[in-house]
TORDRENSE-17728 format. One line per 10 residues: number of its first residue (from 0); their letters; for each residue x, y, z of N, C-alpha, C. Coordinates in Angstrom, 3 decimals. Layout:
BEGIN
NUM> a> X:Y:Z:X:Y:Z:X:Y:Z | ...
This chain:
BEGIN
0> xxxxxxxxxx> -18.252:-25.863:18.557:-16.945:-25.294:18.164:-15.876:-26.377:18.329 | -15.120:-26.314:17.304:-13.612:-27.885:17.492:-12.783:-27.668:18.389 | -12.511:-28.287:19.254:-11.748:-28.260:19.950:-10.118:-28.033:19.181 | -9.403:-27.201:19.691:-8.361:-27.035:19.527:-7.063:-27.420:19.846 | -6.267:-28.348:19.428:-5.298:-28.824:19.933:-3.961:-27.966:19.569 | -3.273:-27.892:20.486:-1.813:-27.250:20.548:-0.997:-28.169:20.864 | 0.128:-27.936:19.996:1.227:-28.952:19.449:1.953:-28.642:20.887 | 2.569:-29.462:21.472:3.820:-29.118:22.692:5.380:-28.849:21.672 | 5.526:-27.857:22.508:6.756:-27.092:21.817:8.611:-27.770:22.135 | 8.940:-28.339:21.286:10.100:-29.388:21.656:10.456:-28.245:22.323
10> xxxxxxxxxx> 11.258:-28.776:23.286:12.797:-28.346:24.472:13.809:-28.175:23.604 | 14.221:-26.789:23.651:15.230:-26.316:23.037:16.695:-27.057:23.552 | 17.370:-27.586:22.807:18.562:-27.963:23.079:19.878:-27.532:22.752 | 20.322:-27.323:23.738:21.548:-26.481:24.282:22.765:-27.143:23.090 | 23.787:-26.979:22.748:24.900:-28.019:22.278:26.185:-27.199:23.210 | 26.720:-28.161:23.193:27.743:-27.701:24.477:29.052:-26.737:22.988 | 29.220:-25.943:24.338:30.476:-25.438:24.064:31.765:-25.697:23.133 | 31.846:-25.962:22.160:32.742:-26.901:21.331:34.629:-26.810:22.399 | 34.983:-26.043:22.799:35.890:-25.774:23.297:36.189:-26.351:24.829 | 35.034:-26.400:25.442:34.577:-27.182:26.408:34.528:-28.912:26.359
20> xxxxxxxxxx> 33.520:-28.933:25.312:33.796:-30.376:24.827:35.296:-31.299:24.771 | 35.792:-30.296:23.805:37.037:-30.548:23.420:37.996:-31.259:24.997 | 38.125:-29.802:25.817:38.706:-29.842:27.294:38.093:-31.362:27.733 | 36.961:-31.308:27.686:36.199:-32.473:28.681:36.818:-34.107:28.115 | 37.181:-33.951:27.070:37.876:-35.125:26.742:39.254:-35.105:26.812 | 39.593:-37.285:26.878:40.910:-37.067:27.497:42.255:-36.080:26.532 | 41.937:-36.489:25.202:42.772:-35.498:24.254:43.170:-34.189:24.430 | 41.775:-33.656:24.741:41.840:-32.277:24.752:42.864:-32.148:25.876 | 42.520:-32.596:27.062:43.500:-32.251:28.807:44.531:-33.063:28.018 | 45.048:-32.957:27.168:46.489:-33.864:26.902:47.189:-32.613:26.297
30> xxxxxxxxxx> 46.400:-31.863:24.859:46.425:-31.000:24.495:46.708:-29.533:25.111 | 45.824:-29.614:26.546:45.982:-28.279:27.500:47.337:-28.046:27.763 | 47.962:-29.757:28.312:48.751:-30.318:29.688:50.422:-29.428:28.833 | 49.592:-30.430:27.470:51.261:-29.838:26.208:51.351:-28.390:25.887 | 50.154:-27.709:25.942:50.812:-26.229:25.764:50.949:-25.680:26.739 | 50.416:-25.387:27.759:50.809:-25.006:28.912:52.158:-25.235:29.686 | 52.329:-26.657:29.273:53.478:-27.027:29.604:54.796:-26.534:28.891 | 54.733:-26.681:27.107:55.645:-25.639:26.626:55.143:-24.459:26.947 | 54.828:-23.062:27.509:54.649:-21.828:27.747:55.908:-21.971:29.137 | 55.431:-23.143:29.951:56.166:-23.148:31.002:57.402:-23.626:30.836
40> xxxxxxxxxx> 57.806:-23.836:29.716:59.252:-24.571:29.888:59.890:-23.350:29.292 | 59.543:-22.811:28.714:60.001:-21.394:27.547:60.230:-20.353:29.353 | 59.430:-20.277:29.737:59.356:-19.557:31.158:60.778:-20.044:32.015 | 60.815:-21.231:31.787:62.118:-21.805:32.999:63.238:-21.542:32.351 | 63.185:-21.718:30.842:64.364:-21.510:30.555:64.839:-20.135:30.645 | 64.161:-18.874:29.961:64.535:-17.837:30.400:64.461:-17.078:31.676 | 64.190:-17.223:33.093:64.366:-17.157:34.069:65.879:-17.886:34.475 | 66.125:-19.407:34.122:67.601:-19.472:34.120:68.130:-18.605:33.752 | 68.367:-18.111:32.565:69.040:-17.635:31.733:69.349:-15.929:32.334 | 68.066:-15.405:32.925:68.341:-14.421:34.518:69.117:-14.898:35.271
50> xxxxxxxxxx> 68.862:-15.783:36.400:69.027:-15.733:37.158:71.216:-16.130:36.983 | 71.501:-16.966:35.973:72.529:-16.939:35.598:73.820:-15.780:35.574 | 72.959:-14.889:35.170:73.582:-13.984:35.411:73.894:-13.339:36.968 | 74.083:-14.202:37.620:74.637:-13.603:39.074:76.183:-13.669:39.189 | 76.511:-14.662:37.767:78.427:-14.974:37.957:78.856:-13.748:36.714 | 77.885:-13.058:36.667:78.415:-12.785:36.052:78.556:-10.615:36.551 | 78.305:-11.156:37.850:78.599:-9.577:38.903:77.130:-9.032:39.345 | 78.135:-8.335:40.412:76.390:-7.609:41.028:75.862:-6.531:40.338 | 76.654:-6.014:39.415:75.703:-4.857:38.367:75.306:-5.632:37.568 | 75.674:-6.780:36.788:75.026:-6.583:35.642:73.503:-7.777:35.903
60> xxxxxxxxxx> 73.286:-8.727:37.495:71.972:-9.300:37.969:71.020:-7.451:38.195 | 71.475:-6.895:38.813:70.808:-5.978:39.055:70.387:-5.022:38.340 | 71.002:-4.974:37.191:70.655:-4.224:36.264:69.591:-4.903:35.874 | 69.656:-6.474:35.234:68.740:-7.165:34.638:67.531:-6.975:35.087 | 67.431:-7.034:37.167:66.025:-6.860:37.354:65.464:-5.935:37.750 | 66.324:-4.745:37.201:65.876:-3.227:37.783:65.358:-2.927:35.663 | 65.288:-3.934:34.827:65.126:-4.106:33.429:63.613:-4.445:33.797 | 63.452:-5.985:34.841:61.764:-6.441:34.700:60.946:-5.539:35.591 | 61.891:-5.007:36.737:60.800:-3.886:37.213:59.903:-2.822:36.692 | 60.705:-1.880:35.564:60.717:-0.845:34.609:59.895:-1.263:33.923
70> xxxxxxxxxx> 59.360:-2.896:33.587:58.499:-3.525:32.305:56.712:-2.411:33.310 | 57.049:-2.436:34.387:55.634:-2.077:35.797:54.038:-3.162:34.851 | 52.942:-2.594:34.581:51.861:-3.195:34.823:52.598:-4.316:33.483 | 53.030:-3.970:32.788:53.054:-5.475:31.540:54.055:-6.749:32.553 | 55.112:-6.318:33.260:55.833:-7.470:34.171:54.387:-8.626:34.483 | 53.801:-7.851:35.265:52.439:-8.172:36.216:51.482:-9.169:35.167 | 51.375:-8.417:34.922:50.367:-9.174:33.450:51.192:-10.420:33.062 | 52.532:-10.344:32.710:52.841:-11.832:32.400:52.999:-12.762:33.335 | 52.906:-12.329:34.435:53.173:-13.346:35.435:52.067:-13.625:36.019 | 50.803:-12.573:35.435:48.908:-13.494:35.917:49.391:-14.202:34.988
80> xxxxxxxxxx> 49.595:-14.108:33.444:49.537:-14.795:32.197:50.008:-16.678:32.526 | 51.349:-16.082:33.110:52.256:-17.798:34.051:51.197:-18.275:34.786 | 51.135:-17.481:35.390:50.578:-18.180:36.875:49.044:-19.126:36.615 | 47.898:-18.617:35.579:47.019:-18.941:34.972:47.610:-20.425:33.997 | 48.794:-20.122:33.511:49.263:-21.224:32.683:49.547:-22.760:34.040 | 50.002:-21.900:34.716:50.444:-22.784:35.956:49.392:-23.846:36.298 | 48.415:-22.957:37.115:47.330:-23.420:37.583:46.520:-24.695:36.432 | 46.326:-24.053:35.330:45.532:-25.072:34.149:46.051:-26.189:33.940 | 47.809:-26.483:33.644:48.733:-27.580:33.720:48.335:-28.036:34.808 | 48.276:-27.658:36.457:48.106:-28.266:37.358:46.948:-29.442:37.461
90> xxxxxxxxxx> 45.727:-28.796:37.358:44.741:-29.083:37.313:44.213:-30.022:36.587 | 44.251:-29.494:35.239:43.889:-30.441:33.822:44.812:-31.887:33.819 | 46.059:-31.324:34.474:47.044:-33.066:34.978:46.218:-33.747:35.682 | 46.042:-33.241:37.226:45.472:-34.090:38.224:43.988:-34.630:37.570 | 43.405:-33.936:37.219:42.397:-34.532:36.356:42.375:-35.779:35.431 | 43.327:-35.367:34.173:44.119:-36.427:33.369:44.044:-37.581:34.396 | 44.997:-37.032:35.089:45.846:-38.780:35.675:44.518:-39.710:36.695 | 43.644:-39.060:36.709:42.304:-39.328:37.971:41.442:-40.226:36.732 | 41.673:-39.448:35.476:40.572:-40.024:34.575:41.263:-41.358:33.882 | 42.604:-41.479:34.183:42.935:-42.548:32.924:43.343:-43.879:34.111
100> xxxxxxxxxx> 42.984:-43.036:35.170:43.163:-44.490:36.475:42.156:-44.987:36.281 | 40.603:-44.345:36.331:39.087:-44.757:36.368:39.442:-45.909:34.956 | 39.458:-45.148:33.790:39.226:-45.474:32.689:39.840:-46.996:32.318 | 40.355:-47.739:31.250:41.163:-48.623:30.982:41.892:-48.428:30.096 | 43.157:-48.930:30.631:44.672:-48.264:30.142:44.248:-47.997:28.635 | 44.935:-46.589:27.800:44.088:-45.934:26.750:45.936:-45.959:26.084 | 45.340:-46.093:24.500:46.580:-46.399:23.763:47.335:-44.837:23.759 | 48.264:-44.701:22.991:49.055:-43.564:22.707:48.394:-42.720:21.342 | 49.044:-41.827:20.977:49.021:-41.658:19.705:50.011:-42.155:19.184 | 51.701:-42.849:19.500:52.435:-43.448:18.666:51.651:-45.376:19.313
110> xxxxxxxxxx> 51.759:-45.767:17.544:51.209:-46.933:18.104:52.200:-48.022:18.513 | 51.994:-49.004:19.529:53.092:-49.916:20.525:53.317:-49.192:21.630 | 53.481:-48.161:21.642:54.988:-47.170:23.064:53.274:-46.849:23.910 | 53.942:-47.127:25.142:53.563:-46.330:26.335:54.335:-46.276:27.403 | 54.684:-45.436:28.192:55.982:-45.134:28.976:55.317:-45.136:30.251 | 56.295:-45.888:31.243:55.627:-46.024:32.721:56.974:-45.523:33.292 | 56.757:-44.493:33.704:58.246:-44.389:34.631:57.774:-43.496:36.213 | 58.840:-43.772:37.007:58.425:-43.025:38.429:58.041:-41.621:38.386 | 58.544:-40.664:37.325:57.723:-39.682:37.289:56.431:-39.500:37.112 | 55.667:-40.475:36.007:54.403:-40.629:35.505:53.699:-41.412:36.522
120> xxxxxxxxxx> 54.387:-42.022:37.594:53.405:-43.206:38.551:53.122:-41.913:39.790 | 54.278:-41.413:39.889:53.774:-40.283:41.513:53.828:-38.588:40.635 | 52.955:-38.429:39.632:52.989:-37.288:39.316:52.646:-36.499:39.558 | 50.904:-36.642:40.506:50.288:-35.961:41.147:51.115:-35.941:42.760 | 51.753:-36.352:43.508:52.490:-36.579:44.477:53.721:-35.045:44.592 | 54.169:-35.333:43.358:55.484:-34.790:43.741:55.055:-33.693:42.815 | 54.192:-33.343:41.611:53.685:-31.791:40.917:53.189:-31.497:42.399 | 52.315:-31.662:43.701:52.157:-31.083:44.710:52.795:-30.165:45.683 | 54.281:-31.378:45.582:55.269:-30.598:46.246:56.228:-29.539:45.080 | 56.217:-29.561:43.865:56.394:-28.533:43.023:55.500:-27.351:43.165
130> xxxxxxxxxx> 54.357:-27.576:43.550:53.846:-26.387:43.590:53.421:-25.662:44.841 | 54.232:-26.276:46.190:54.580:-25.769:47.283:56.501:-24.717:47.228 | 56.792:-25.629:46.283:58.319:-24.788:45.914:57.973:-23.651:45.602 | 57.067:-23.564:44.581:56.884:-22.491:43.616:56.326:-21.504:44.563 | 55.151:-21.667:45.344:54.857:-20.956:46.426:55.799:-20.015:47.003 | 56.399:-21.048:47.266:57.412:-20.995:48.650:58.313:-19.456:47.977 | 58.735:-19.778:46.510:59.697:-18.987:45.554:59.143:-18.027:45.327 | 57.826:-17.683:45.200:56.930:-16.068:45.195:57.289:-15.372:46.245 | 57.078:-16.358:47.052:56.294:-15.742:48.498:58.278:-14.933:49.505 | 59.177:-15.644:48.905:60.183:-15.267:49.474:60.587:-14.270:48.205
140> xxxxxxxxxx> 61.062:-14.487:46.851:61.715:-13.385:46.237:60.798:-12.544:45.401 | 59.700:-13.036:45.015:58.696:-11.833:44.337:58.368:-11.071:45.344 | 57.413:-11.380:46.015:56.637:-10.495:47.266:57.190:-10.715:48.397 | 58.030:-10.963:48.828:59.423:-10.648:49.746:58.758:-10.811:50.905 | 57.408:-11.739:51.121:56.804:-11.839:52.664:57.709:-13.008:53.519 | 58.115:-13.736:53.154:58.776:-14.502:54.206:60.036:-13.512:54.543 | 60.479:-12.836:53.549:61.735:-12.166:54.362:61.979:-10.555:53.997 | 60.843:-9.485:54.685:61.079:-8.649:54.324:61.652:-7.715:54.430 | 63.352:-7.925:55.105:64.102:-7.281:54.971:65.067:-7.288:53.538 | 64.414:-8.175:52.672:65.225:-8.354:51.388:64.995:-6.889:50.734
150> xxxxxxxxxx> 63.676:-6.442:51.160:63.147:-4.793:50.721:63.843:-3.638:50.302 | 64.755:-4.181:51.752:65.764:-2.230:51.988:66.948:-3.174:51.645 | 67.652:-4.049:50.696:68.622:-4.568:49.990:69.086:-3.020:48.601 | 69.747:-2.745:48.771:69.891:-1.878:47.406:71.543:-0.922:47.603 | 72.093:-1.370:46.071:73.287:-1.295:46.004:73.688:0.246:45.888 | 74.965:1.036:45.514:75.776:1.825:45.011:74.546:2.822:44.044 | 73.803:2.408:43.627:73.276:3.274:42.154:71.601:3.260:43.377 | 71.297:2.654:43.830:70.191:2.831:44.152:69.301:1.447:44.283 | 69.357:0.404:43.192:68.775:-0.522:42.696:68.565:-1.502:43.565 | 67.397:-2.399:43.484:67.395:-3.719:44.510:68.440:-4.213:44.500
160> xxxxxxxxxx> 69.004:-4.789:45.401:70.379:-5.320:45.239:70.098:-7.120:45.213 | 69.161:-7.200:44.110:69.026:-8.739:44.058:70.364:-9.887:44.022 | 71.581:-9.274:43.929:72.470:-10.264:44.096:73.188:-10.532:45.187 | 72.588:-9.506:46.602:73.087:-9.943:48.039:71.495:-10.774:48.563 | 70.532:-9.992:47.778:69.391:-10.758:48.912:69.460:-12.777:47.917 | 70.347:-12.888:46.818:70.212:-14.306:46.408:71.382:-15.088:47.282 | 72.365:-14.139:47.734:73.747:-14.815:48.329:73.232:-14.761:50.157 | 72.156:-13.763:50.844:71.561:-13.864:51.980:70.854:-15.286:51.751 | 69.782:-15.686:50.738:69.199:-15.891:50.836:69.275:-17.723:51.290 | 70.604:-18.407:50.128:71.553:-19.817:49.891:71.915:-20.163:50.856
170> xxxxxxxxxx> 72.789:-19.075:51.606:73.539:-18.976:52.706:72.879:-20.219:53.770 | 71.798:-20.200:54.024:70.851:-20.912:54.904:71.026:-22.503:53.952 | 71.354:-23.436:54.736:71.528:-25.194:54.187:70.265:-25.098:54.098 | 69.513:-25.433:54.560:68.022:-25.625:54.638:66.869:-25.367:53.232 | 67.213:-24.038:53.853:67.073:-23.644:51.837:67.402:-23.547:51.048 | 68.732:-23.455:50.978:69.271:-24.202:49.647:68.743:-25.771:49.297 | 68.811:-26.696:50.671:68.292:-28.102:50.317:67.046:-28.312:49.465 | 65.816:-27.760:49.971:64.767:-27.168:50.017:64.893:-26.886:48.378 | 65.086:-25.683:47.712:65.758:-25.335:46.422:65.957:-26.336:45.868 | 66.931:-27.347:45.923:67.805:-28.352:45.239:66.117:-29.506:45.307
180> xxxxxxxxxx> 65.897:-29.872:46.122:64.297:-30.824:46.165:63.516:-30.251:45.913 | 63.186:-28.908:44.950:62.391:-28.930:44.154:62.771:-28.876:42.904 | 63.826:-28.402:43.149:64.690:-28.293:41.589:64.617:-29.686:40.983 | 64.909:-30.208:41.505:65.057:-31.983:40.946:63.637:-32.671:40.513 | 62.817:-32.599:41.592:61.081:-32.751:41.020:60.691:-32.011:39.676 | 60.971:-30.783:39.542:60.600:-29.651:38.859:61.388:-30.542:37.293 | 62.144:-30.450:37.595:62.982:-31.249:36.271:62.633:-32.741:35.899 | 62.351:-33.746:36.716:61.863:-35.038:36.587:60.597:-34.628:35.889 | 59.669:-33.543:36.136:58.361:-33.314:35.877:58.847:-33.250:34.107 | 59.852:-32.139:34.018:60.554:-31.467:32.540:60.823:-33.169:31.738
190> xxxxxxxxxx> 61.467:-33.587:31.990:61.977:-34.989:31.619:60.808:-35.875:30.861 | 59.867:-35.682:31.923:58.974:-37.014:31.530:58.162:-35.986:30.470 | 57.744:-34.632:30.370:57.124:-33.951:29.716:57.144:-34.067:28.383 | 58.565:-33.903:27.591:58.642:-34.352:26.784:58.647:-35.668:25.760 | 58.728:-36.449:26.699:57.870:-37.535:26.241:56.825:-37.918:25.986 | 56.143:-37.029:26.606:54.426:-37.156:26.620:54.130:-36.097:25.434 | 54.673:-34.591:25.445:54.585:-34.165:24.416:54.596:-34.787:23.406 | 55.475:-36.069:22.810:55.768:-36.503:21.497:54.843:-37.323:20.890 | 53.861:-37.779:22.589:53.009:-38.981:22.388:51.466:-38.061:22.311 | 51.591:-36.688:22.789:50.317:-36.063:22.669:50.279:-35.800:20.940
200> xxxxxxxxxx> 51.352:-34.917:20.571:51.186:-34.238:19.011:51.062:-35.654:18.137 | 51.203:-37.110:18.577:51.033:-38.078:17.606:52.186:-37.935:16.381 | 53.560:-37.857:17.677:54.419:-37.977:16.343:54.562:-39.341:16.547 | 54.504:-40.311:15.240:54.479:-41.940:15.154:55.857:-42.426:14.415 | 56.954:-41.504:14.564:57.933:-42.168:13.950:58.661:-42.468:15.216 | 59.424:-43.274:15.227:59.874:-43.609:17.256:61.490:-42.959:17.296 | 61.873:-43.277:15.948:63.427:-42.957:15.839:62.925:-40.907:16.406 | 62.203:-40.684:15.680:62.351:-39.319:15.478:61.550:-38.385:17.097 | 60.784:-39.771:17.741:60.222:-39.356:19.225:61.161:-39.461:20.148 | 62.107:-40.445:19.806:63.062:-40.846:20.575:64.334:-39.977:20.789
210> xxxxxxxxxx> 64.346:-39.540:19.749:65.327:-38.587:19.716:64.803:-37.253:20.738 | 63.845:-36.702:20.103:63.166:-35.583:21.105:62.796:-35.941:22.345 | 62.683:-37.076:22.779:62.562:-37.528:24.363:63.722:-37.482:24.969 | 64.977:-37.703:24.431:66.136:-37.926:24.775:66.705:-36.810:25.287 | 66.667:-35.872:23.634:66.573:-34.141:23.651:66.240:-33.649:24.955 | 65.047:-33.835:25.383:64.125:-33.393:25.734:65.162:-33.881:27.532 | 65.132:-34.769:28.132:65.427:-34.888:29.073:67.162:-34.789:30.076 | 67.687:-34.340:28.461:69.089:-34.044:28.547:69.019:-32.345:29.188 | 67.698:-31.790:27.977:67.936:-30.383:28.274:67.260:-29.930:30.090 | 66.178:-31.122:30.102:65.812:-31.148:31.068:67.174:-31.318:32.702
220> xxxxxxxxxx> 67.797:-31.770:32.597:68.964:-32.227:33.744:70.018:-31.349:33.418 | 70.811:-30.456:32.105:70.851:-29.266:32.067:70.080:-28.310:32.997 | 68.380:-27.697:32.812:68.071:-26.879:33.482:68.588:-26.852:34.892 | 68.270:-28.510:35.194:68.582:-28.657:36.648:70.121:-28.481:36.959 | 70.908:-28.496:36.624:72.137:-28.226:36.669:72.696:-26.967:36.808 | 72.155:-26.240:36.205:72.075:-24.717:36.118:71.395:-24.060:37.272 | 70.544:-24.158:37.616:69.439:-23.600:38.518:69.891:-24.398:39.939 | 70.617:-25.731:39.706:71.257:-26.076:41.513:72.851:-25.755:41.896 | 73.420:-25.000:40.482:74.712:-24.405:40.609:75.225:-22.896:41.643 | 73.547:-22.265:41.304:73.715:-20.908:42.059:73.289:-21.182:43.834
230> xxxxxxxxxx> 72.754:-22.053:44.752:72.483:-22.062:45.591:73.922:-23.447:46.438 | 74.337:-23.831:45.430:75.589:-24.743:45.822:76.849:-23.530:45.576 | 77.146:-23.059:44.660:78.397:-21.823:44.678:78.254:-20.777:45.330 | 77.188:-20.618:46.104:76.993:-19.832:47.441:77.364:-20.185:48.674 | 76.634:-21.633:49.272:76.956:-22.360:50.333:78.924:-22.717:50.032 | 78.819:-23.183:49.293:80.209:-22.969:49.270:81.165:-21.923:48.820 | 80.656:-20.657:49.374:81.578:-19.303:49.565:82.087:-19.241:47.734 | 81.274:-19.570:46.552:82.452:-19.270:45.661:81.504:-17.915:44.729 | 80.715:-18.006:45.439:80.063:-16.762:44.888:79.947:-16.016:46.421 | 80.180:-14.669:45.963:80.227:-13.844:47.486:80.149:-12.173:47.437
C-alpha cells in the first residue's frame, strides 16, 4: 500500500488591525495627539467662556451650572468622553516624544521648518504637572473631595452657589498661585500645539502655517488671560 504523504498546513496569518497599525506609527500618534488635542481646546475654550461668567453676577454663574447639572447622565458621559480624550493625548504624546528621541530626528510634513522651542524640549515634564492641575481641579470643584464643605454652598433659589465656593475657593494665595502655574503650562502646551497641528495636517505653505501658529498662540495667551483674571480679581477683593 503507498505510503501517504500529508501536505503541512501553512500557519494562518493574522494581519494586524489596520487602525492599530496606523496608531503604531509615528503619523498616526501625531494624528491622535491633533485631534484629541482640538476636542480639548474646543473643551477649554467653552469652559472659559463658563466660568467667565462669574463678572457677570451670582445668578446668572449659577444658573449656568444648575444648566450642566440638569444635562444628569449626558453631563457624565461627556466628561468620560474628555477625560478618555485626555488620557489618549497624554499618552500617545509621551510615547511620540520617547519614539522620536530613540529614532533620528524625522522631517516635518512642511518641508525645511522644524520648531524646537522650551515647550517641545520639557513637554513630557511640564504635560505631567498639567495633569496634576487637572487632578487637582476635579478633585476640588467637580467631586468636591478636597473641600467638602463647598457641598452645602447654595444661594437664595436653592442652587449650588458656585460663585461663593469660586470666591472661597481664590481667596487662598496658594491656590490661586497653584491655578496661575498651571494655567500658564496648560497654555504653553496650547501655544506650541498649534504649531504642530499645522506641521501634522501637512499644511506646506509657511505664509499660511505661520499665520495659524501665530493665530494659534495669540489665542492661546488670550485663554490664559482669561482663566488667570478670575483667581487674581478675587485675591484682590474686586470680585466679592
Amino acid at each position: 500500500m503507498p505510503a501517504v504523504t500529508v501536505s503541512p498546513v501553512p500557519a494562518r496569518r493574522f494581519s494586524p488591525n489596520p487602525l492599530v497599525a496606523f496608531y503604531q506609527s509615528s503619523i498616526g500618534k501625531k494624528w491622535v495627539v491633533a485631534l484629541t488635542g482640538i476636542v480639548l481646546i474646543v473643551y477649554v475654550l467653552g469652559h472659559l467662556a463658563g466660568n467667565l461668567q462669574i463678572y457677570l453676577g451670582q445668578d446668572r454663574i449659577n444658573n449656568y451650572a444648575e444648566f450642566l447639572h440638569n444635562l444628569g447622565p449626558l453631563l457624565w458621559l461627556i466628561r468620560l468622553f474628555l477625560l478618555a480624550c485626555f488620557v489618549i493625548h497624554i499618552v500617545a504624546t509621551i510615547q511620540l516624544t520617547i519614539q522620536n528621541r530613540q529614532a533620528k530626528p524625522q522631517k516635518y510634513a512642511v518641508p525645511g521648518y522644524q520648531a524646537s522651542t522650551p515647550a517641545s524640549r520639557t513637554m513630557i515634564v511640564s504635560g505631567l504637572i498639567v495633569l496634576c492641575f487637572v487632578i487637582y481641579h476635579l478633585l476640588q470643584f467637580t467631586l468636591e473631595l478636597t473641600h467638602p464643605g463647598y457641598r452645602h454652598l447654595h444661594d437664595s433659589l436653592g442652587r449650588h452657589d458656585v460663585y461663593h465656593m469660586m470666591i472661597i475657593a481664590f481667596r487662598h494665595l496658594f491656590i490661586s498661585l497653584f491655578y496661575v502655574l498651571g494655567l500658564f503650562l496648560l497654555c504653553t502646551h496650547l501655544s506650541h500645539g498649534f504649531a504642530s497641528v499645522t506641521q501634522t495636517l501637512g499644511i506646506n505653505n509657511r505664509k499660511i502655517a505661520r499665520v495659524i501658529s501665530a493665530g494659534g498662540v495669540t489665542l492661546a495667551w488670550l485663554v490664559f488671560l482669561g482663566y488667570v483674571s478670575i483667581p487674581l480679581t478675587i485675591l484682590l477683593g474686586l470680585v466679592r
